[in-house]
C-alpha positions in Angstrom: 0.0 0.0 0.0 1.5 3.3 -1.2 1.2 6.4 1.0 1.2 10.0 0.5 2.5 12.0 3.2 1.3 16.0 2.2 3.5 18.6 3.8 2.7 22.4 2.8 5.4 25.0 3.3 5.5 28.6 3.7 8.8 30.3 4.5 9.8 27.2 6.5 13.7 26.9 6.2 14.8 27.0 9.5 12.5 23.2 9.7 11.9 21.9 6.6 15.0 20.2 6.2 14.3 18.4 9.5 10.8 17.6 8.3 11.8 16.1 5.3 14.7 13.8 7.1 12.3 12.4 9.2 10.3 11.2 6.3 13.4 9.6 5.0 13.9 7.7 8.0 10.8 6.0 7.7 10.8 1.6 8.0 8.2 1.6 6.0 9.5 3.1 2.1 6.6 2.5 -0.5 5.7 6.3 0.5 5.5 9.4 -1.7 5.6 12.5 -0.2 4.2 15.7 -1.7 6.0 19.2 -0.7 3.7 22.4 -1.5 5.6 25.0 -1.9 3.4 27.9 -1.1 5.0 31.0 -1.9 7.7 30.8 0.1 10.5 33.7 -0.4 12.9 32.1 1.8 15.3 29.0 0.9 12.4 27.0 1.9 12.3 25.6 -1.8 16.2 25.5 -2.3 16.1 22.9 0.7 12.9 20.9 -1.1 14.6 20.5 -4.1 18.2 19.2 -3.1 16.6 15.9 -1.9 17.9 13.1 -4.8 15.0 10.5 -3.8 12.4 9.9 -6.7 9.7 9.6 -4.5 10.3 13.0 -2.9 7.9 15.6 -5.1 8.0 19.4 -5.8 4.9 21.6 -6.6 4.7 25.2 -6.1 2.0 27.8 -6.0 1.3 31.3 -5.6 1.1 32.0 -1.8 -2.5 31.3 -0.6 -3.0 29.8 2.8 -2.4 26.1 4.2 -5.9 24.8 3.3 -5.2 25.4 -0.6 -1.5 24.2 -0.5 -3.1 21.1 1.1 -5.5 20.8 -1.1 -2.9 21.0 -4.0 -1.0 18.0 -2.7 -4.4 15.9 -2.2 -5.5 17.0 -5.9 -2.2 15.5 -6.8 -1.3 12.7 -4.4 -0.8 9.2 -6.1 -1.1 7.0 -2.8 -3.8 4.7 -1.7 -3.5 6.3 1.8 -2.6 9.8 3.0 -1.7 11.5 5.9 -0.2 14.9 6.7 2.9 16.6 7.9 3.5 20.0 8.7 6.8 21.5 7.8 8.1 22.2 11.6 6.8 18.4 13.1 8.2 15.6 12.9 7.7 11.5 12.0 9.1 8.4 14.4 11.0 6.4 12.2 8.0 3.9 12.5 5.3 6.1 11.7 3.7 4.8 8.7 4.6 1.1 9.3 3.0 1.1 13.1 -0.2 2.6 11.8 -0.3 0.4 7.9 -0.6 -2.4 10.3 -3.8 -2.1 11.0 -5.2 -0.9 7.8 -3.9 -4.4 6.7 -5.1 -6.4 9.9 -8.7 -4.7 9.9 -11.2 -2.8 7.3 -10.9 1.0 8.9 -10.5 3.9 7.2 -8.7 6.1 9.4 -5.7 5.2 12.0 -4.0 7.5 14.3 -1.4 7.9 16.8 -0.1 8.9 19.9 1.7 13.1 19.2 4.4 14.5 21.5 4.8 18.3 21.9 8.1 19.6 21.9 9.9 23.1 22.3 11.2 24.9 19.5 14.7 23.3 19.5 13.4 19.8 20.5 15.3 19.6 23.7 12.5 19.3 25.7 9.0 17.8 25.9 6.3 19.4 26.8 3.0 17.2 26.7 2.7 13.4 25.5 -0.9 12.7 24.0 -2.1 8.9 23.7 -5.5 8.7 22.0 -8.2 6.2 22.5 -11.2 6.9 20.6 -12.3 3.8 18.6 -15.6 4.0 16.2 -16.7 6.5 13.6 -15.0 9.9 14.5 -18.5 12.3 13.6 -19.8 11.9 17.4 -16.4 12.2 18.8 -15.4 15.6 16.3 -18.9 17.1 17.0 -18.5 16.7 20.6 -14.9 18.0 20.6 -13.9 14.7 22.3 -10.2 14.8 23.4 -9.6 11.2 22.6 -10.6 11.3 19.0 -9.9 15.1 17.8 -6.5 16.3 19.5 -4.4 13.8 17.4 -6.7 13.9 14.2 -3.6 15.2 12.4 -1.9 11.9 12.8 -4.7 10.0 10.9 -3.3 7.5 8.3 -6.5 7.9 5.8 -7.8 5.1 3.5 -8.3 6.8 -0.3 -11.5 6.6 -1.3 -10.8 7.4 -5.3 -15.0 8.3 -5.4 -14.7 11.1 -3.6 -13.3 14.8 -3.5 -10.8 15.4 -0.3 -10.8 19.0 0.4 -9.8 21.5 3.2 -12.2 24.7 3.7 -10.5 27.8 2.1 -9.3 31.0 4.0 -9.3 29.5 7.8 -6.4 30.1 9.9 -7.6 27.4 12.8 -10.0 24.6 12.9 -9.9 23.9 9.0 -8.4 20.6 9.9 -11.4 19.5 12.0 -13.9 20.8 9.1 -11.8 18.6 6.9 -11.7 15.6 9.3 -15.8 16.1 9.9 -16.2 16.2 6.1 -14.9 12.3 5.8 -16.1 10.8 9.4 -18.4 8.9 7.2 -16.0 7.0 5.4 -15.8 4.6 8.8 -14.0 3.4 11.5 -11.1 5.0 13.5 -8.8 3.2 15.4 -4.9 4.1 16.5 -1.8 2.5 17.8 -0.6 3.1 21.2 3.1 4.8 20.0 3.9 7.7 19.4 3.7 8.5 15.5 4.4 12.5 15.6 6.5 15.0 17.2 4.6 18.4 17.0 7.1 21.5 17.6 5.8 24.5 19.4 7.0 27.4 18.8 5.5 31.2 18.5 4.4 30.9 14.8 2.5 27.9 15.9 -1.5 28.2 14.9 -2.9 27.8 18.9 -1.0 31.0 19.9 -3.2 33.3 18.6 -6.7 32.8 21.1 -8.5 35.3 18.8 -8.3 33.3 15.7 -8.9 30.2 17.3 -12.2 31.8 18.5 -13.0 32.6 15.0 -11.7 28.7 13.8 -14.1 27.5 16.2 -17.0 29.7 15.1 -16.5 28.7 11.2 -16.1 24.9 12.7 -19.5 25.2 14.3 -21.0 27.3 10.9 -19.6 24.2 8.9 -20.9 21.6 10.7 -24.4 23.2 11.4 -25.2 24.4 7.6 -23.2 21.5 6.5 -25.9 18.6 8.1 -22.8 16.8 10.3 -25.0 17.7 13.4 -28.0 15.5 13.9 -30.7 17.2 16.1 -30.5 20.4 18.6 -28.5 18.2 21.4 -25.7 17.5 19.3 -26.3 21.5 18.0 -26.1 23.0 22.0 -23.6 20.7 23.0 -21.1 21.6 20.6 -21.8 25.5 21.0 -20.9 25.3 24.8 -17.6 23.1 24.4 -16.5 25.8 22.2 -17.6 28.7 24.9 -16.0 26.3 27.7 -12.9 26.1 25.8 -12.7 29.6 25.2 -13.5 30.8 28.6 -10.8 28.7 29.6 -8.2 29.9 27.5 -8.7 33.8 27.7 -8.8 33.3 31.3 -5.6 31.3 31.2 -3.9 34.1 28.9 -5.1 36.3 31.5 -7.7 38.2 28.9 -10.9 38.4 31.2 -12.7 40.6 29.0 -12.8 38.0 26.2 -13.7 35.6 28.7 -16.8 37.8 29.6 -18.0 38.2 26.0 -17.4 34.5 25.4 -20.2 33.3 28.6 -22.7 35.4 26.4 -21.7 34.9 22.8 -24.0 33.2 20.6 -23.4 31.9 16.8 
């Protein structure tokens, strides 16, 4: 089984080249994996291109946001599984092969994986996160359920070649969980126990900004409302207050009570 490991980049230099090497190390090697250039004025795509491995590929685009540059590499991808990589995280060197396992043991669609957080430099570790969610991932992405959408970006994904895979355009948070929603139905999730991912914090990461993650949540619930994923006005409630909950949380954590206060009243 051939997988495609997607990995967008935008001005990434100072990680890509780690990025890439950990993809190289992999134990598993009937892999292809498809770097998006997207836009980048850095070296970002000197470093992309000096890799001499045929199933390393190279496409470029104008600069237009994650979602399209993923989008790019889905449109394009060759594999009869995906996953993603983003260009500052890491792979374990048996990534793929811990979680291809079980696509060949049992009929899911999705596996996933345990992530570690890291600083910026990788010298230290920050949080360890071990999923457990087994079953069809809607329930478990609607209710914002630790165990099955923390880790979603470690999902090993079964291609379905009937269908259109497809991030939402012009997010900067949640799009990942819009996308993830968008193909619960294809079945089952189960993951391995190890760790598959080492995700690198640092202040360009996506969760440091507690405004646009407000927003991210907002589209998420907009998207999963209009888009019929929630089934009935419990499911509809339920997600609106995990989202306040989480936000309360957070502002009061960044020590913004204001935006707290305004989050306890806020309706979508």
């Amino acid at each position: 089984m051939k997988v495609s490991i997607i990995t967008p980049f935008y001005n990434a230099e100072q990680f890509l080249g780690d990025s890439i090497g950990s993809v190289l190390r992999q134990s598993y090697d009937d892999w292809e994996l498809v770097l998006v250039n997207d836009g980048s004025i850095d070296r970002s795509e000197e470093i992309a291109r000096s890799y001499d491995d045929t199933r390393i590929r190279y496409l470029s685009q104008p600069n237009g946001g994650v979602s399209r540059a993923r989008n790019r590499g889905l449109s394009e991808m060759s594999g009869d599984a995906f996953c993603f990589l983003d260009a500052d995280d890491l792979m374990m060197d048996t990534s793929i092969s811990s979680r291809i396992d079980l696509f060949e043991d049992q009929e899911v669609a999705f596996v996933g994986g345990g992530q570690e957080h890291k600083n910026e430099d990788l010298s230290k570790s920050l949080l360890t996160q071990l999923p457990s969610y087994q079953g069809n991932p809607r329930e478990g992405l609607l209710r914002l359920d630790p165990t099955c959408f923390i880790n979603c970006g470690t999902w090993l994904i079964r291609l379905h070649s009937d269908r259109t895979y497809q991030f939402p355009v012009g997010w900067t948070h949640s799009e990942d969980l819009a996308f993830f929603l968008s193909i619960a139905d294809q079945g089952t999730l189960v993951s391995v126990p190890d760790i598959v991912q080492t995700y690198r914090r640092h202040s360009r990461s996506a969760m440091a900004d507690l405004k646009q993650l407000e927003n991210g949540y907002k589209n998420y619930f907009q998207f999963a409302n209009e888009g019929g994923y929630i089934h009935g006005k419990d499911e509809r409630d339920f997600l609106m207050q995990k989202i306040r909950r989480i936000m309360v949380l957070s502002y009061l954590s960044a020590g913004m009570l204001r935006s707290s206060l305004k989050m306890l009243i806020k309706r979508w």
